[in-house]
C-alpha positions as CSV (number, residue, x, y, z in Angstrom):
1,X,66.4,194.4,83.8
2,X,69.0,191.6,85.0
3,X,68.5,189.2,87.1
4,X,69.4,190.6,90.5
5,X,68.3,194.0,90.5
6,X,70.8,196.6,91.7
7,X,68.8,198.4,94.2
8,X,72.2,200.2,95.7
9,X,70.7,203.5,94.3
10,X,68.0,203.5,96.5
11,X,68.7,205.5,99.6
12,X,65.6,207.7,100.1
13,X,63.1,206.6,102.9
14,X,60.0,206.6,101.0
15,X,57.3,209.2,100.6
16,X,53.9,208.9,102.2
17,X,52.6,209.0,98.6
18,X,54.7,205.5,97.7
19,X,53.3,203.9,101.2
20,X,50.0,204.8,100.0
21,X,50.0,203.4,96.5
22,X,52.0,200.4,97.8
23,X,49.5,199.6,100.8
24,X,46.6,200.1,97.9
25,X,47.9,197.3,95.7
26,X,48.2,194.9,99.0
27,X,51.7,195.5,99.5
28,X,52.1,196.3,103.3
29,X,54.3,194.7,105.9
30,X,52.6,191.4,107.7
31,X,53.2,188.4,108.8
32,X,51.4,185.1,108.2
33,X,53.2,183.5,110.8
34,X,51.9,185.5,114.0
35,X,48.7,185.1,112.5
36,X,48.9,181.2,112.5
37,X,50.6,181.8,116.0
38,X,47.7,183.7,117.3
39,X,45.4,181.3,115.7
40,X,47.5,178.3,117.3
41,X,47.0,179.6,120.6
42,X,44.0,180.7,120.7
43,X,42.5,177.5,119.5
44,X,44.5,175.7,122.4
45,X,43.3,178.1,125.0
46,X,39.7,177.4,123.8
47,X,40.3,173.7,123.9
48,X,41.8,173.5,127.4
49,X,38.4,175.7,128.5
50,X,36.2,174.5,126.7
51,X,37.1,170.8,125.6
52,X,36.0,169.1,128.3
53,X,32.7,170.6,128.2
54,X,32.5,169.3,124.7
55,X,33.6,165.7,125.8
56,X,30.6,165.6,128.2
57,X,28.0,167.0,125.7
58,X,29.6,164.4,123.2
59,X,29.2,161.9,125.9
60,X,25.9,162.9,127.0
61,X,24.6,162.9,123.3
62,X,26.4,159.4,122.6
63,X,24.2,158.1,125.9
64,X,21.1,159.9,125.1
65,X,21.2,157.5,121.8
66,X,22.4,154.4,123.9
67,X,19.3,155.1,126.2
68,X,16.9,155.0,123.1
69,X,18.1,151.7,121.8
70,X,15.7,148.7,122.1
71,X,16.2,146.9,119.5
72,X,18.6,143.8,119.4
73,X,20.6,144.8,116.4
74,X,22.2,147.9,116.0
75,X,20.6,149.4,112.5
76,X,21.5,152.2,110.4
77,X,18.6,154.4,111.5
78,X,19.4,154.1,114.7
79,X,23.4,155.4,114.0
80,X,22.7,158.0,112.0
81,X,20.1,159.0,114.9
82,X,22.8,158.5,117.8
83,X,25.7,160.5,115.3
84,X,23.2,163.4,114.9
85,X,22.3,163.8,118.6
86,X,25.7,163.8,119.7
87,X,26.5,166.6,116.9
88,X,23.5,168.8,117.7
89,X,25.0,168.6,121.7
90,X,28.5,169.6,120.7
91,X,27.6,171.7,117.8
92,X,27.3,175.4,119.6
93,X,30.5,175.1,121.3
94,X,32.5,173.9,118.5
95,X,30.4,177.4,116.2
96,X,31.2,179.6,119.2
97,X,35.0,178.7,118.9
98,X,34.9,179.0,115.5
99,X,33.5,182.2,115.3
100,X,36.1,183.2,118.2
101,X,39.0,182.1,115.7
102,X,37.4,184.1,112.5
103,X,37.1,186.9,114.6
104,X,41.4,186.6,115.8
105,X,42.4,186.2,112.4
106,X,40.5,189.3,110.9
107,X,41.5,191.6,114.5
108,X,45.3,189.9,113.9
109,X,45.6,191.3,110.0
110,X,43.7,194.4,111.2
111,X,46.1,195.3,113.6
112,X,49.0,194.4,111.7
113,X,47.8,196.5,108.5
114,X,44.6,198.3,108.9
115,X,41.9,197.7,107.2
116,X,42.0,197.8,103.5
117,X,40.2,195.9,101.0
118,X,42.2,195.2,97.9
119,X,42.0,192.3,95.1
120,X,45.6,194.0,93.4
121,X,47.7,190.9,95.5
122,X,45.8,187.5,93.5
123,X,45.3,190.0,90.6
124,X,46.8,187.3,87.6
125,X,50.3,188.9,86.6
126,X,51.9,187.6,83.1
127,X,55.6,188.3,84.7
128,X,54.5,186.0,87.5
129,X,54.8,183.4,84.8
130,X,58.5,184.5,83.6
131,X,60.6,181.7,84.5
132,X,63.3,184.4,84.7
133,X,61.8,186.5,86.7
134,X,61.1,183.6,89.1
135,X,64.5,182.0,89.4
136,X,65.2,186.0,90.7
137,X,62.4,186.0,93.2
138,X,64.1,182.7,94.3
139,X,67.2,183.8,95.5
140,X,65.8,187.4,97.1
141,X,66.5,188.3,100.4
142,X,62.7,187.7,101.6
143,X,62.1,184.5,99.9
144,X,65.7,183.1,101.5
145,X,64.6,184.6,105.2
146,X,61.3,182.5,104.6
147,X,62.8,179.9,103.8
148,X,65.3,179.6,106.3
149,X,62.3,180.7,108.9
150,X,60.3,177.1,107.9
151,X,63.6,175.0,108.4
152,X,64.4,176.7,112.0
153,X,60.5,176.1,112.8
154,X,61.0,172.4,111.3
155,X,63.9,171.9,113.9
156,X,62.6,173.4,116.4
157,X,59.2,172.0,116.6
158,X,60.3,168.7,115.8
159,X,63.5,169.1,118.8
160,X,60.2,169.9,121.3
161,X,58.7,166.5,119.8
162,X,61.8,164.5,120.8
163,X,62.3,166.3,124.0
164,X,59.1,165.6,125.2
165,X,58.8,162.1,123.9
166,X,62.2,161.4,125.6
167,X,61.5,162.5,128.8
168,X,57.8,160.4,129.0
169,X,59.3,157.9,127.4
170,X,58.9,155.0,130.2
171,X,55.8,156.2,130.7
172,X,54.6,155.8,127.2
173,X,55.8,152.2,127.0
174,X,53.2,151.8,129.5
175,X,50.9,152.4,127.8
176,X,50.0,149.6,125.4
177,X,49.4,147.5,129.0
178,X,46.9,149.9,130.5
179,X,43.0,150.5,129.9
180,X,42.2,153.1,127.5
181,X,40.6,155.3,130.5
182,X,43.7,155.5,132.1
183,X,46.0,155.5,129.4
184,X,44.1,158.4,127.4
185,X,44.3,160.8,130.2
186,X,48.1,160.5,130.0
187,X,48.6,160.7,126.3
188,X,45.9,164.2,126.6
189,X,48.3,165.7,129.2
190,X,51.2,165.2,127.3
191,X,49.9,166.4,124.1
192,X,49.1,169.4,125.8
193,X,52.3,170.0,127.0
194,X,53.6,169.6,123.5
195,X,51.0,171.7,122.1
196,X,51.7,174.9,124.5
197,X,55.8,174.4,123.8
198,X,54.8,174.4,120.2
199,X,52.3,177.8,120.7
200,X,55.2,179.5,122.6
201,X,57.7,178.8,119.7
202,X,55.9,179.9,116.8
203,X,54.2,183.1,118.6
204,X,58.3,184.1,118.9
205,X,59.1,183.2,115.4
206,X,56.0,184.9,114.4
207,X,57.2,188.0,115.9
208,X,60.3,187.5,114.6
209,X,59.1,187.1,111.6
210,X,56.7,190.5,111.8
211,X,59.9,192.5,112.9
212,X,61.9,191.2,109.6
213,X,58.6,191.7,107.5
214,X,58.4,195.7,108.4
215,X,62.0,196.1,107.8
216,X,62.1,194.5,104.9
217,X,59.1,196.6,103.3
218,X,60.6,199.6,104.2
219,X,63.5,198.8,102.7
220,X,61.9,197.7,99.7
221,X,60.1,200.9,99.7
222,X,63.1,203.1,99.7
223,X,63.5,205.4,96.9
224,X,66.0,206.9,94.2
225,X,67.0,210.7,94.4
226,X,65.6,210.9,90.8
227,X,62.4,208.5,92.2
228,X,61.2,211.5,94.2
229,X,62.1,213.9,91.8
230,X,59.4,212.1,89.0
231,X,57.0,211.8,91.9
232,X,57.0,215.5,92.6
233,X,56.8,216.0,89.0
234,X,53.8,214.1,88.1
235,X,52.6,215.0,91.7
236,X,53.1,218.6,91.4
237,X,53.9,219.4,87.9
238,X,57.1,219.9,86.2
239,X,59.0,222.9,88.4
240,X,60.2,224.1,85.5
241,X,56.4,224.7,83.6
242,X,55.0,225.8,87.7
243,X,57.7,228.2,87.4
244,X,56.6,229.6,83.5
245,X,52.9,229.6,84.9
246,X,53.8,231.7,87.8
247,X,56.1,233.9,85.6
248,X,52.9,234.3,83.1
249,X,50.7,235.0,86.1
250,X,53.4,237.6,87.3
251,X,53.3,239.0,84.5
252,X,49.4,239.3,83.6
253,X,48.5,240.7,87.5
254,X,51.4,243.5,86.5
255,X,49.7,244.5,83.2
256,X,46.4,244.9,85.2
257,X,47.9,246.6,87.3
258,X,49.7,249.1,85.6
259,X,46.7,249.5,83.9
260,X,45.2,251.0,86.7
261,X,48.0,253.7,87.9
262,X,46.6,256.6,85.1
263,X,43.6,256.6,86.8
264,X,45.3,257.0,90.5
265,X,45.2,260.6,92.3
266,X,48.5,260.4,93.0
267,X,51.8,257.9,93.1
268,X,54.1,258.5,96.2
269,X,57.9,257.4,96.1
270,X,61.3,256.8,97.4
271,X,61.9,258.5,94.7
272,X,63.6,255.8,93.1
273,X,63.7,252.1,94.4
274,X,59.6,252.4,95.6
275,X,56.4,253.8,94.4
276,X,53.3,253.3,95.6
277,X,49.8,254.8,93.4
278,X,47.0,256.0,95.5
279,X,43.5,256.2,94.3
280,X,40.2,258.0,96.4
281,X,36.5,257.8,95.8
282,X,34.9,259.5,98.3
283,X,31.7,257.8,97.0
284,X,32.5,254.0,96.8
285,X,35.6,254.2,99.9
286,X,36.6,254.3,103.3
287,X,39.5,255.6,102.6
288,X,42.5,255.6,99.6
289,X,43.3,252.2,98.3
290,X,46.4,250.8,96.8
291,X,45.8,250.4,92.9
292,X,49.6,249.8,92.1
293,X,52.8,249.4,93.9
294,X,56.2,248.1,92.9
295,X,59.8,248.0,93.4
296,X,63.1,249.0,91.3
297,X,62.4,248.6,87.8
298,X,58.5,248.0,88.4
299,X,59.0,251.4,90.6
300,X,60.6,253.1,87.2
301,X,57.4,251.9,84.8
302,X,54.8,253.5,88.0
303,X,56.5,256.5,87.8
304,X,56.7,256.8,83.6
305,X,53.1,256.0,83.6
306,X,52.5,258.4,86.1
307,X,54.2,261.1,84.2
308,X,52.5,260.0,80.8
309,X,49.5,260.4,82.2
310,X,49.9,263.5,84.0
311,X,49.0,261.8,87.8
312,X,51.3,263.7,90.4
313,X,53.9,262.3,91.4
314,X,54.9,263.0,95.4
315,X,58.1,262.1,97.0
316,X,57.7,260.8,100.8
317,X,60.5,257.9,101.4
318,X,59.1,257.0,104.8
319,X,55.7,256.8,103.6
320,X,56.2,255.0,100.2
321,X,58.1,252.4,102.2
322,X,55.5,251.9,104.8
323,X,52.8,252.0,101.9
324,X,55.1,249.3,100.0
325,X,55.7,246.9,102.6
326,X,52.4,247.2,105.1
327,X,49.4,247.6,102.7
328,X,48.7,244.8,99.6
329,X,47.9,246.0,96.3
330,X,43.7,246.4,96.2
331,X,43.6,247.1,99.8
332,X,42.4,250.6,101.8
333,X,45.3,252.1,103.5
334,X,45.3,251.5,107.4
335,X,44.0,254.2,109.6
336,X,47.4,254.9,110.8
337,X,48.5,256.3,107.6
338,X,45.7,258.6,107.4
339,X,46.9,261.8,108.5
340,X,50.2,261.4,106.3
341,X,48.0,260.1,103.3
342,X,45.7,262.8,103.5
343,X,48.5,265.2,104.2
344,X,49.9,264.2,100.7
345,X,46.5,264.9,98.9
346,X,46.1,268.1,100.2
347,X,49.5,269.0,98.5
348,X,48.1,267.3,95.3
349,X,44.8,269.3,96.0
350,X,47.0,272.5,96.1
351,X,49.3,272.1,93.1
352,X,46.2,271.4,90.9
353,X,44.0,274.8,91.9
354,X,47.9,276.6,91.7
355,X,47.9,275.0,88.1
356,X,44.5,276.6,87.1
């Protein structure tokens, strides 16, 4: 295999059977990036709800230490006292978001691919290792697109930096000059801002990016003419031994069931292109069965059987081709063939007490 793969061949839209070995080795269309998006934006949804709750419990757990200080130095008891009470006050929220975020990422790569559990992706591959192989994965389609997708999101975040830094910018040189308590509200609102330009941006890229990711898989999917025709063949079987199979099948259910026309009671024909044998118990059947039927040349053997083995032989073209194409071999004739079916016996009847 060279280098760049020629993949022109490659025209088929792929089987359901290809999709379904490919998504059980991992290799199904997603994208990383809406993940992160979803992630991004979440997390700064939770923040703006919840982060000033947070700040007060931090606050309240900071004071709560304050409040229990009496002695004159500050020791390293009485920190690490202070540091854990204002974690056990915060500590819920921040678990709660957590588990909020754990809970987008899984329903964010469940909805983009199901769910399937597969270790086949971080599996260790030798050809991973090929130099070759990787100077070829460097200048694929996919690995260019992601490539040019983290330069775009480099500009483009870093353009919503300047732009907002630009337009606060004589506010921000303020800044140094005022109290922390009123310069930290300003700096919070602005990062905000920033932050909810930056989760607009990447949740477009990122469905951008998912867009390009299932049209790239399918295209990577696609198949060669004699792709399908190997698939089918180890699906299926070779056609050409299925066919032989069925021939030898064929050809076994005729033996059995010539073998059963000396012992009809009679074989009605066209006379030539159909015969049909007939056989009657009255002990074990409702009414005549079917023990052989045929066509043409199988028509011929039915009727040199018959004549071999001395079973009569009736002429009827309507009712041989009714018989032929209405009744399957093995089966009792339908009750509206009756009357002509029995009608044929009674002849048979006849000729046999005229013979004696």
């Amino acid at each position: 295999m060279g280098l760049f793969q020629d993949k022109s061949d490659k025209t088929e839209k792929a089987t359901p059977k290809r999709l379904s070995d490919a998504r059980n080795k991992g290799q199904v269309a997603k994208s990383a990036e809406l993940g992160m998006a979803m992630l991004f934006l979440l997390g700064l949804i939770l923040v703006e709800a919840g982060g000033g709750s947070l700040i007060e419990a931090l606050k309240e757990g900071l004071r709560q230490g304050f409040s229990l200080h009496v002695e004159p130095e500050i020791t390293r008891t009485w920190a690490v006292e202070t540091l854990r009470t204002a974690i056990l006050r915060v500590a819920p929220g921040i678990l709660i978001m957590m588990a909020i975020l754990v809970a987008t990422a899984l329903v964010t790569g469940f909805a983009q691919v199901g769910i399937k559990f597969t270790i086949e992706p971080i599996r260790p591959k030798l050809e991973k290792l090929n130099p070759i192989a990787g100077l070829g994965r460097m200048f694929q389609l996919r690995s260019v697109m992601q490539t040019g997708l983290a330069f775009l999101k480099f500009v483009v975040l870093f353009g919503i930096l300047w732009f907002n830094i630009q337009g606060d910018l004589p506010v921000l040189l303020t800044l140094a000059d005022m109290p922390f308590a009123e310069s930290a509200p300003i700096v919070a609102e602005l990062a905000i801002k920033i932050f909810w330009w930056i989760a607009i941006v990447l949740l477009l890229l990122g469905i951008l990016d998912l867009i390009y990711q299932k049209w790239q898989h399918q295209k990577d999917m696609r198949m060669s003419k004699q792709d399908i025709k190997d698939e089918a063949k180890s699906t299926d079987g070779d056609p050409e031994i299925k066919a032989r199979i069925k021939r030898a099948m064929r050809e076994v259910s005729r033996r059995r069931m010539m073998e059963e026309v000396p012992k009809a009671d009679v074989v009605i024909t066209n006379p030539t292109h159909f015969a049909v044998a007939l056989k009657y118990e009255k002990s074990d059947m409702a009414a005549p069965s079917v023990v052989a039927k045929g066509a043409d040349e199988v028509a011929f053997k039915i009727r040199e059987l018959a004549k071999e083995n001395k079973v009569p032989i009736m002429e009827d073209p309507p009712l041989a081709r009714a018989l032929f194409s209405s009744v399957r071999l093995g089966d009792e004739i339908p009750r509206r063939f009756y009357e002509a079916v029995a009608a044929v016996l009674a002849r048979v009847l006849r000729m046999k007490q005229e013979a004696r």
